[in-house]
C-alpha positions in Angstrom: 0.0 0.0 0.0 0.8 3.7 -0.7 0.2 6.3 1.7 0.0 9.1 -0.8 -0.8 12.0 2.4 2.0 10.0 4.6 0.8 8.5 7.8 0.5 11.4 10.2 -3.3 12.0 9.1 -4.1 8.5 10.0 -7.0 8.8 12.8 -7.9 4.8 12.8 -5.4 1.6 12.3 -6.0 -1.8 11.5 -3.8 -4.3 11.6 -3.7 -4.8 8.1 -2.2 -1.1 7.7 -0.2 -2.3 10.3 1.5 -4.4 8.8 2.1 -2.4 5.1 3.9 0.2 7.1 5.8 -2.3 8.4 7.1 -3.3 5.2 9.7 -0.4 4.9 10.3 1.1 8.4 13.6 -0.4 8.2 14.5 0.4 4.3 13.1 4.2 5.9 15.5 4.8 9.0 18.3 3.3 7.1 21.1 6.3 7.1 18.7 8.6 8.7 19.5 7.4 12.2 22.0 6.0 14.5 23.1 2.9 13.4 21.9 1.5 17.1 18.6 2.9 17.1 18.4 0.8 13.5 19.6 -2.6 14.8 16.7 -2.3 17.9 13.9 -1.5 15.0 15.6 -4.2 12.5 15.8 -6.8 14.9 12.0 -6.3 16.6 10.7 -6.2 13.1 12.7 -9.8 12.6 10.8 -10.7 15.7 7.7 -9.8 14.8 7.9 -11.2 11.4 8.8 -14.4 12.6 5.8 -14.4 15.0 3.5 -14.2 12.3 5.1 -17.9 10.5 2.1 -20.4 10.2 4.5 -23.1 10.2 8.0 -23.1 12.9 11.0 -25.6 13.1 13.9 -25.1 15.5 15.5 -23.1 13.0 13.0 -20.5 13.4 12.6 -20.8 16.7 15.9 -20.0 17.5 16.0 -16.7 15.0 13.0 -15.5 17.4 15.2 -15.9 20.0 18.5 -14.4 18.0 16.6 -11.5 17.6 15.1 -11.1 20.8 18.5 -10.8 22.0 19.6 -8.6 19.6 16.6 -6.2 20.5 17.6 -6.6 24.8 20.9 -6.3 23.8 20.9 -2.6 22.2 17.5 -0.8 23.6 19.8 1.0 26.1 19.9 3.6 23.6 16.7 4.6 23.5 17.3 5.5 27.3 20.6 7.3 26.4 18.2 8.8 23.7 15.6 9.9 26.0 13.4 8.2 23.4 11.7 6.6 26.1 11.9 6.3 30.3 12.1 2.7 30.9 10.7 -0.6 29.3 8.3 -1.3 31.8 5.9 -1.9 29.1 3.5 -5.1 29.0 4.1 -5.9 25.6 7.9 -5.9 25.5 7.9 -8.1 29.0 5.3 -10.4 26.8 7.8 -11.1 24.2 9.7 -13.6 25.7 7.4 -15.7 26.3 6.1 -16.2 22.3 9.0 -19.0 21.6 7.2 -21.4 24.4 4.1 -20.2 23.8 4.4 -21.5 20.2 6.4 -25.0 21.4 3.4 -25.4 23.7 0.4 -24.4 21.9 1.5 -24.2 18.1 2.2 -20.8 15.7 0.5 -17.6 17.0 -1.9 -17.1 14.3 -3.8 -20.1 16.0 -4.6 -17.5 18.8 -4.6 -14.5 16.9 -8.2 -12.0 16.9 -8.0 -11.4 13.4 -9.2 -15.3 12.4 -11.6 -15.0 14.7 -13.4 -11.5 13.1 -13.0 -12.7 10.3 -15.1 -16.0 10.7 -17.6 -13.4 12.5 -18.4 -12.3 9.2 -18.7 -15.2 7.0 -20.7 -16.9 9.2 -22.5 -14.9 11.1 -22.8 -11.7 9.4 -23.4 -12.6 5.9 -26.0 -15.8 7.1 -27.9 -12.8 8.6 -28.2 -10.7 5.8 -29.1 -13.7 3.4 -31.8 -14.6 6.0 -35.4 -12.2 5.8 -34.5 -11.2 9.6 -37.6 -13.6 11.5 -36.7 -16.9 12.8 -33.4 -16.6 11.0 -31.1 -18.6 13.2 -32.6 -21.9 11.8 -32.2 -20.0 8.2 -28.4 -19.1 8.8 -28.0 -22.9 9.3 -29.2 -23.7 6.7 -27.2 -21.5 4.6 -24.3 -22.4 6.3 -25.1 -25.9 5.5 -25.3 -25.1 1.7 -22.4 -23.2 1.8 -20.4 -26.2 2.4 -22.1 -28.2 0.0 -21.1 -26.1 -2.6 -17.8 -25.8 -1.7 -17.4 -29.6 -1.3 -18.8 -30.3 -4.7 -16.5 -27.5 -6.4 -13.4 -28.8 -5.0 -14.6 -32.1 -6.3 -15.1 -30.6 -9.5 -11.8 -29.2 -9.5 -9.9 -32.4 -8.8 -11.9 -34.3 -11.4 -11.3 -31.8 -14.1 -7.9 -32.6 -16.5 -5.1 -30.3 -16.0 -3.1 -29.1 -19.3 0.4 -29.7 -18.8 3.2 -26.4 -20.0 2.6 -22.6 -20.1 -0.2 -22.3 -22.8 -2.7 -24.1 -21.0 -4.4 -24.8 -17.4 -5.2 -22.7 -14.5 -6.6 -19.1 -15.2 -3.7 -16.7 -15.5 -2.8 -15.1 -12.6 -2.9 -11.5 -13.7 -5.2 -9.2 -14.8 -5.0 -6.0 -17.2 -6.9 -3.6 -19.3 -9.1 -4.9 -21.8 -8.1 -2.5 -24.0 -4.5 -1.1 -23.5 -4.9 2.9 -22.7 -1.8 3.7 -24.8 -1.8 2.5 -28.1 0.2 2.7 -31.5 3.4 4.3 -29.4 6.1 4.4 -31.1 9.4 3.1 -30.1 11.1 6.4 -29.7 8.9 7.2 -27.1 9.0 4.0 -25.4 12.7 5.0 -25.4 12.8 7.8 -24.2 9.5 8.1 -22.4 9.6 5.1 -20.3 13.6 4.6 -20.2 13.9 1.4 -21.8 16.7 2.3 -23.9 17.2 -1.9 -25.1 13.7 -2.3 -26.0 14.2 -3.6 -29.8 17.6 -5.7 -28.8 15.4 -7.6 -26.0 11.9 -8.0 -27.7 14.1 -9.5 -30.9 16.2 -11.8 -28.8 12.9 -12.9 -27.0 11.5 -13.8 -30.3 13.9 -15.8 -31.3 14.0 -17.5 -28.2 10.7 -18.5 -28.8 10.3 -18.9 -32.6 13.9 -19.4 -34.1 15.5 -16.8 -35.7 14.3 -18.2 -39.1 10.4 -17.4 -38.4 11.2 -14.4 -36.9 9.7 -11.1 -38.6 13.0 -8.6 -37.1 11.6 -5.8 -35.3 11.9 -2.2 -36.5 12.0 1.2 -35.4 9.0 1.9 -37.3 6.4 -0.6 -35.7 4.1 1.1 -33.0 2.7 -1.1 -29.3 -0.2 -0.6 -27.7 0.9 -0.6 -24.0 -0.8 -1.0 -20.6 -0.3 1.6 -17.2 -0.1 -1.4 -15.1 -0.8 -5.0 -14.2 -2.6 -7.3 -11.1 -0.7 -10.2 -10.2 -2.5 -12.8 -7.7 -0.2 -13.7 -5.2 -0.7 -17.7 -3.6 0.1 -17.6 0.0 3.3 -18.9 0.5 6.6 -17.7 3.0 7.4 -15.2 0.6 4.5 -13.4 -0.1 2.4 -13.8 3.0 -0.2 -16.1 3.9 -3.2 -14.6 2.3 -4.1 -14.2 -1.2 -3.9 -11.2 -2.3 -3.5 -8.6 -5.4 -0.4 -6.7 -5.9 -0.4 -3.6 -8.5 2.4 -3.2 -10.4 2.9 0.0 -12.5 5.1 1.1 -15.6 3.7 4.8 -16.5 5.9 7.3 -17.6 5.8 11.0 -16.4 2.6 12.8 -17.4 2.6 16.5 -17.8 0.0 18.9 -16.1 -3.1 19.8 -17.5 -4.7 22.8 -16.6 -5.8 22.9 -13.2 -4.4 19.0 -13.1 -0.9 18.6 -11.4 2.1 16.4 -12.9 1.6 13.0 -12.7 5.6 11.2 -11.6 7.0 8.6 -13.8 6.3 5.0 -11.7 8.2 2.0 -12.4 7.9 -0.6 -9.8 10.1 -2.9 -9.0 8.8 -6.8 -8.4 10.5 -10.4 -7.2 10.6 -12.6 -9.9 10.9 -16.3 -9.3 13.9 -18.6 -11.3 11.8 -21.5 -12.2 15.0 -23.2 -12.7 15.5 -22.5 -9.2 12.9 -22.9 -7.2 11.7 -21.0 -3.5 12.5 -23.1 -0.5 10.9 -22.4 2.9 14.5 -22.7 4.4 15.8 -19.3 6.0 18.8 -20.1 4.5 18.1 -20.5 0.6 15.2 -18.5 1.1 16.0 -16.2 -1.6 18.1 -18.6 -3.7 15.3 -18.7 -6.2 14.3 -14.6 -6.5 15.7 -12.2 -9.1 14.7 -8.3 -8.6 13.8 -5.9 -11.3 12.3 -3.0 -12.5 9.6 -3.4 -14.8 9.7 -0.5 -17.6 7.2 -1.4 -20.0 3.8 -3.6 -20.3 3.0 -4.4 -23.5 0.7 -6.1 -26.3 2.6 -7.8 -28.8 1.2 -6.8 -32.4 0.0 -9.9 -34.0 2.4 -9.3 -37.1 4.9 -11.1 -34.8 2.8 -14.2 -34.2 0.4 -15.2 -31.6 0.9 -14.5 -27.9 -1.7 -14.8 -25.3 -0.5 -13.0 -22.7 1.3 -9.5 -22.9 4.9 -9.2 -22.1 7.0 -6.6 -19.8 10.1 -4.8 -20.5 12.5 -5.0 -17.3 15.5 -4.0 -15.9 17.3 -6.7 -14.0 19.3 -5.9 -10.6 22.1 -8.4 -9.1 21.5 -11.2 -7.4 20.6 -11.3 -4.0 23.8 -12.1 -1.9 25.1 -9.2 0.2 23.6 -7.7 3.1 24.1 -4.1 4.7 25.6 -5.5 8.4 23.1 -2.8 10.4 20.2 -3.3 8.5 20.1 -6.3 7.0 19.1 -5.5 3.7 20.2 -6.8 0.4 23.1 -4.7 -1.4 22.1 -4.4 -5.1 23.0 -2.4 -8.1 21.6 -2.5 -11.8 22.8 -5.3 -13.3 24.6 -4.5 -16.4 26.2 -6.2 -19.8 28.8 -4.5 -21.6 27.9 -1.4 -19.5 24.6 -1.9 -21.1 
């Protein structure tokens, strides 16, 4: 999520926000404040988001504990700070108990209040509305009842229908994007120049051929025009990496857009994404967890005219960043740079 007014204006937070601001406290105080105060946020962020595993080993376990530690062993200087008077604050004594908590009773989210509300809804809440409000306890159960039925016989539906096997076929695609690209006939010039992806032609022709042979393949040219997209939806399966709902992330690739009038510039925004190696896959190991994940910045999304051959799905330009091996020893983040061929 975006906080486009910054979070200051805030008046109500749910745990949800929570948890996107989370995301880049630490990538936020990195150089802007003493490199103590940044190990005691870094390392009870590590805590917290190894609290929120569905699934611990001793390996994990003992990396709560690490940086529980790590946390004890530097909050002096928020004392020496005057950030705060003492730690004589519930939560913070409540943290070292999570480890045999979750040996005892199992991962957190088994006892966490967001489940919980949520099952309020579904099965209270929206049996309610369904109902016509008289006698409707006996009606929510049977909706309730329904419910399941349904969801039984889709799951058996599911497993009983064939699978295609390779890219062009199967599941539904896992994006979404325009119907109609907002941008079209742009010439390569301005996809150039315009959205910075100065190796357009040299990649789009050596994907091509990749794909066709470089016999079949109709060269590209400076001439030929691309209808291109502002951004895309990916659908994101729970997993260790992404988190453990499903959810929607946006990913944009529009260029700077002039004002207008009494309309304000619009900034150029290129997001940068995780992109899996299927040749090496994710492991759920804290060790190799990101053994299988190359970072880039995506430039362009676009619709591949059909006097190249048949595509079904569009194709994105992007700028690759080196691999993910160093760390910053405060913060813990990944060193990268743009990754770069012949200074290309």
């Amino acid at each position: 999520r975006r906080f486009k007014k910054g979070i200051s204006s805030v008046s109500q937070w749910t745990g949800s926000e929570h948890k996107e601001m989370q995301r880049v406290f630490v990538g936020l105080l990195a150089g802007a404040v003493d490199d103590r105060i940044l190990v005691v946020a870094r390392s009870l962020l590590d805590f917290i988001y190894y609290a929120q595993l569905q699934r611990h080993t001793d390996t994990t376990l003992a990396a709560m504990d690490e940086s529980l530690k790590t946390f004890h062993d530097h909050k002096d200087v928020l004392l020496e700070l005057e950030v705060c008077e003492d730690f004589n604050v519930p939560k913070i004594h409540s943290l070292q108990h999570y480890v045999a908590s979750i040996r005892a009773l199992g991962s957190a989210d088994g006892y966490n209040t967001e489940y919980p509300e949520r099952l309020h809804i579904d099965y209270a809440k929206d049996g309610y509305r369904t109902s016509n409000k008289r006698d409707y306890v006996e009606q929510m159960a049977l909706w309730l009842q329904r419910q399941e039925a349904m969801q039984y016989r889709s799951a058996y539906l599911a497993w009983r229908k064939p699978r295609a096997v390779g890219f062009e076929g199967g599941s539904k695609p896992r994006y979404k994007v325009a119907k109609t690209p907002p941008h079209r006939q742009v010439s390569v010039d301005s996809i150039e120049s315009d959205y910075k992806a100065t190796e357009f032609l040299p990649a789009l022709e050596h994907f091509l051929v990749s794909r066709l042979g470089r016999k079949q393949v109709i060269r590209p040219m400076r001439s030929d025009r691309f209808d291109v997209y502002n951004y895309l939806y990916v659908t994101t399966c729970p997993s260790v990496i992404s988190g453990h709902g499903r959810s929607f992330q946006k990913i944009r690739a529009s260029p700077k857009i002039a004002s207008r009038g009494q309309k304000a510039e619009t900034a150029a925004r290129f997001d940068t994404v995780f992109v899996t190696d299927e040749e090496r896959p994710c492991t759920n190991a804290l060790t190799s967890l990101c053994q299988g994940m190359q970072l880039a910045q995506v430039r362009v999304v676009f619709k591949l005219p059909e006097v190249f051959g048949t595509f079904p799905h569009p194709l994105a330009y992007v700028e690759w960043f080196t691999t993910l091996q160093r760390r910053d020893p405060v913060s813990s983040l990944f060193i990268v740079t743009r990754s770069t061929r012949n200074r290309r």
